[in-house]
N, C-alpha and C positions, 0 to 999 in steps of 0.2 A: 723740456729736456735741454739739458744744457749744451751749450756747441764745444765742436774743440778745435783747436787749433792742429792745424797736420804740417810733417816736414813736407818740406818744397826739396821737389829734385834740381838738384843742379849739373846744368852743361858741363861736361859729355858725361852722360847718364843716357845707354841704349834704349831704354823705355821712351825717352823723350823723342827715339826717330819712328818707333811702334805708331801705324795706323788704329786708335782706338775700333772695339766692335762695339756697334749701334746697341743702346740700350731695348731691349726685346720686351721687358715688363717693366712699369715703376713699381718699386718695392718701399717700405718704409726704409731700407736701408741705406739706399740710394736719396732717397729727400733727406737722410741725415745728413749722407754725404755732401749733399749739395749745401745743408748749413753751414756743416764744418769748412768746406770751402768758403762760404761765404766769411766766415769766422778768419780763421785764414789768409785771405784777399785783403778785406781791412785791416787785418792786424798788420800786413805787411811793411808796408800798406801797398797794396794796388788798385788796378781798377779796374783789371781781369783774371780768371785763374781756368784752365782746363784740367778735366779729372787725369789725366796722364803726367803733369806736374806733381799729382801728389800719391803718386802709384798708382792709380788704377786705370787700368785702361779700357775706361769706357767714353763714350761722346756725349760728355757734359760738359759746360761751362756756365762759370759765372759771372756776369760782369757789372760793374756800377760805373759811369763815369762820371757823376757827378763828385765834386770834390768837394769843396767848403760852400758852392754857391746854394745850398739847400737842405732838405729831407732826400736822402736816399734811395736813391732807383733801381733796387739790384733788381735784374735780369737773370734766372735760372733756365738753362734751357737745355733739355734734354734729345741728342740727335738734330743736332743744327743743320742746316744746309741753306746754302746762300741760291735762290732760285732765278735773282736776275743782279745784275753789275751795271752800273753807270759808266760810257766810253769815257767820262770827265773822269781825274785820276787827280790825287791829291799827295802831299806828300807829309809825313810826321817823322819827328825822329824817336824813333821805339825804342823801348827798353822792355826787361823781361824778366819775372822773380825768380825764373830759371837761370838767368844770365844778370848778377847784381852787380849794380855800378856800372854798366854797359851800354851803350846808346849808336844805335845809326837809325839813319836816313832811309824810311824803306815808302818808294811810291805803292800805291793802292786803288781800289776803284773809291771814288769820292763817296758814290753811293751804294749801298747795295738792300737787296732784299731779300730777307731769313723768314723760312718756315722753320720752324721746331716743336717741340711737345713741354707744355709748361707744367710746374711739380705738382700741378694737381690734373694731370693726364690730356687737358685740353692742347688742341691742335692752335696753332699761334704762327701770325706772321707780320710784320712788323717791318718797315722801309728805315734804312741809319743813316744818320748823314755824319760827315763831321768825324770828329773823334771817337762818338760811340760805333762808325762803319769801319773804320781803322781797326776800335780795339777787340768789336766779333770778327772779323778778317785773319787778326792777330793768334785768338783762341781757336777760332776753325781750324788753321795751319796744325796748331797740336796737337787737335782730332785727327791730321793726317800725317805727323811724323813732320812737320814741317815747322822751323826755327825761324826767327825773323833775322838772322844773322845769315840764312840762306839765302838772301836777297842781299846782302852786302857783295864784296868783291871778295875773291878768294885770298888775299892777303889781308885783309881786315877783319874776315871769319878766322881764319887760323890764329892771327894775334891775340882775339878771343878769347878763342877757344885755348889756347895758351895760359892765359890769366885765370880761366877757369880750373885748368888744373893744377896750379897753383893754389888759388884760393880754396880748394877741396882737400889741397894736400895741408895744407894749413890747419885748415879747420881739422881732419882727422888726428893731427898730433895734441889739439886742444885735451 
């Protein structure tokens, strides 16, 4: 079956502050879905994407962070939840295919530990270090309505968020 690619919401778009509800059965619709994100994600390119980015608001994500150094590691993970956090705390500068061309500084827990259900129904959990802990951290937050621009400073979110509606007003006159 072939994958597709889906639109990405962009900042400020109210779905994106929507708490996803937990996926209750996997359907083949849902593992579609989760290609077409995957599809999606690399095309972007990124090297995460949560179902609430691309309309739907359920607790999926996907993520890959490996970049040019290999073969492909995507992570599909159905109802994530991070079960324990490292008190060490790290810091990346994020960006978002909800928020393009945007970057700050958001500290994190270094480490953390994700149970989820993976697309073929099994129970899964898994310790992230690094930038693959960053970037479930990252997608988690959009299963809960939560932006990585909310961890900026309240002048640096709204300058954002400013740009954003711009760039949307833009794009709708295209």
């Amino acid at each position: 079956m072939k994958r597709m690619k889906r639109p990405i919401l962009i900042h400020p778009d109210p779905r994106l502050k929507k708490v996803a509800a937990p996926v209750a059965d996997l359907s083949d619709e849902l593992r579609v879905l989760a290609d077409d994100m995957l599809e999606t994600m690399y095309d972007a390119p990124g090297i995460g994407l949560a179902a609430p980015q691309v309309g739907v608001m359920s607790r999926l994500l996907v993520m890959d962070c490996v970049k040019d150094d290999g073969p492909p590691q995507p992570f599909v993970m159905f109802n994530p939840e991070i079960v324990s956090a490292s008190d060490e705390k790290s810091v990346y500068e994020e960006g978002c295919l909800s928020i393009p061309d945007q970057y700050g500084e958001v500290e994190r827990p270094a480490e953390v530990e994700v149970r989820w259900i993976d697309r073929d129904g099994k129970a899964r959990e898994e310790l992230f270090a690094g930038l693959w802990a960053t970037c479930v951290q990252h997608e988690i937050d959009h299963l809960d309505g939560k932006l990585f621009i909310d961890y900026l400073s309240p002048m640096k979110r709204q300058m954002i968020t400013r740009k954003m509606q711009k760039l949307k007003r833009e794009r709708a006159r295209v």
